[in-house]
N, C-alpha and C positions, 0 to 999 in steps of 0.2 A: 792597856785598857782593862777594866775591873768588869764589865757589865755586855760590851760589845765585842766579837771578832769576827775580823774577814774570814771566812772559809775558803772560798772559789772563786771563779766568775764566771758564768753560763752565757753564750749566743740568747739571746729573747727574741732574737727577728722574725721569727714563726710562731713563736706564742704569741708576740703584740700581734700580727696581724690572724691567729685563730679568735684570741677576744675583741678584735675589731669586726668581726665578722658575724658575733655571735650576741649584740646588743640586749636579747633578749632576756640574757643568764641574770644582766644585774637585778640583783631586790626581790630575787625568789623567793628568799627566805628573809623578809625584814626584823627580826625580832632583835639582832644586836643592833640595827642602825636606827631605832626610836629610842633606845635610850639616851640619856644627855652627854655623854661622854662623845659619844658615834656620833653624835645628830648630823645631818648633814652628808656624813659619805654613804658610799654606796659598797655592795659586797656579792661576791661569785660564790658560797659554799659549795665545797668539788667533793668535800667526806668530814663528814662530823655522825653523829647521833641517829636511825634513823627518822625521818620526816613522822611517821605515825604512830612513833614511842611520844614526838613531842606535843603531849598532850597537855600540859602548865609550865608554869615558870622556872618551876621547880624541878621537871625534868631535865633541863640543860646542866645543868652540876651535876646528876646523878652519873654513877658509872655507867657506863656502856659498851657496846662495842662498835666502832665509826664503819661507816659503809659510803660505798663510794653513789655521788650523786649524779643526775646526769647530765652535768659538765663535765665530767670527767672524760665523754666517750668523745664529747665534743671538742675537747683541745687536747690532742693524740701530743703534741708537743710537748706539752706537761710531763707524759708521762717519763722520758728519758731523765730530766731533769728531778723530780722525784725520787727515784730508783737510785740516781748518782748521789744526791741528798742522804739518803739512806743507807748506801755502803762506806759512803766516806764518813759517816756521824757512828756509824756499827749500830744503827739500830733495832731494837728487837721489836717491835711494835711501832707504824704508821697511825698518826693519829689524825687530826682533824685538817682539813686543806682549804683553804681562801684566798681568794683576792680581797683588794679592797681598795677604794678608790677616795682619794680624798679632793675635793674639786683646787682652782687657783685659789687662794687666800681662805682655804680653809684649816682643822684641824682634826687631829684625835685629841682631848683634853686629858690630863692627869691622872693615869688610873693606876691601880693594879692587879692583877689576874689570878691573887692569891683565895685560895676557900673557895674554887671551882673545882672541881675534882678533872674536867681535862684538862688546864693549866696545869694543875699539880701531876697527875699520873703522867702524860704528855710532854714534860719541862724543857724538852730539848727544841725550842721554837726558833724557825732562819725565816728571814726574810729574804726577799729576792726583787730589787723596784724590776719592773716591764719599762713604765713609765714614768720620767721623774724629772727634775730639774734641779736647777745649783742651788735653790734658795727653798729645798725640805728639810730641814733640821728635823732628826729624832735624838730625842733626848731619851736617858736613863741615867735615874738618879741625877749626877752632877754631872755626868759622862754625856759631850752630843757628836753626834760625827752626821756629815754629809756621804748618804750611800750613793753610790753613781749605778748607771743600768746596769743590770745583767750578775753585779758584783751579790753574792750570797753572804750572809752576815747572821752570826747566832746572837741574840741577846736574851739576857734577861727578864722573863716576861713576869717575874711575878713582884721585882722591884717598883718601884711607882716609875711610868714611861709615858710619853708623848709625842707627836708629830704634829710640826707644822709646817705648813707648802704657805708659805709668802709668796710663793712662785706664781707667774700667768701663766699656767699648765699645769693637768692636772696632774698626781700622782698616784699609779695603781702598782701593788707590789704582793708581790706571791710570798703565801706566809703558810711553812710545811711545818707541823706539829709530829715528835715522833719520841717514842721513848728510849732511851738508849743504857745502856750498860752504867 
């Protein structure tokens, strides 16, 4: 595969049940899930930009330096799996971290994440489902693969990508941003 690869595969049975626990984290921060791309899912920001630099639109592309949010203190499970993330990827810089939750029969539409400056600086982006089912195709470029739970997968973020859950259940999947060598 040109755009995807397996990395690892991580236990999630303590991180589903910290963000089951913890309902309130989603949609703290809505500003990616109104745009038409997102519309529709939902999202945990755990480190991106701080909250009081984002003062326009225009701030979220600017450089910066990511700080952790307080989700992060709230799912202590995370943190192992981050940390393994980062030594096995050799990276020099931890950048922006999210969930994101796509409901049954929804999507992320066609985008791509290039001419952002934390895509670009960042480019080393894994995803990780928590929760997922047989029928979420993510797609990059021509390339689609079916991610199963737990499984950690690097792709491509700044090629054109999408996901769709056809699935009756939702899917939420941890997505660690990091710079590497």
């Amino acid at each position: 595969m040109k755009y995807f690869q397996k990395i690892t595969r991580y236990n999630v049975a303590a991180l589903e049940d910290e963000l089951d626990a913890h309902p309130e984290l989603w949609n703290n921060h809505p500003a990616r899930t109104q745009h038409d791309v997102f519309f529709g899912t939902s999202d945990i920001w755990v480190r991106f930009r701080d909250p009081t630099e984002l003062t326009g639109p225009e701030k979220y592309g600017e450089p910066h330096f990511p700080v952790f949010y307080p989700a992060w203190h709230l799912l202590p499970a995370l943190h192992p799996i981050v940390f393994d993330l980062m030594a096995r990827e050799k990276a020099t810089h931890l950048g922006g971290i999210m969930f994101t939750r796509i409901p049954a029969k929804g999507q992320v539409k066609p985008h791509h994440d290039r001419g952002g400056w934390h895509a670009e600086h960042y480019k080393r982006k894994i995803y990780v489902p928590i929760k997922t089912n047989d029928n979420v195709l993510n797609t990059c470029e021509e390339e689609e693969v079916v991610m199963r739970r737990g499984d950690a997968w690097f792709f491509n973020n700044l090629v054109t990508h999408s996901v769709v859950n056809a699935g009756d259940s939702e899917r939420v999947t941890l997505i660690v941003c990091m710079r590497t060598l």
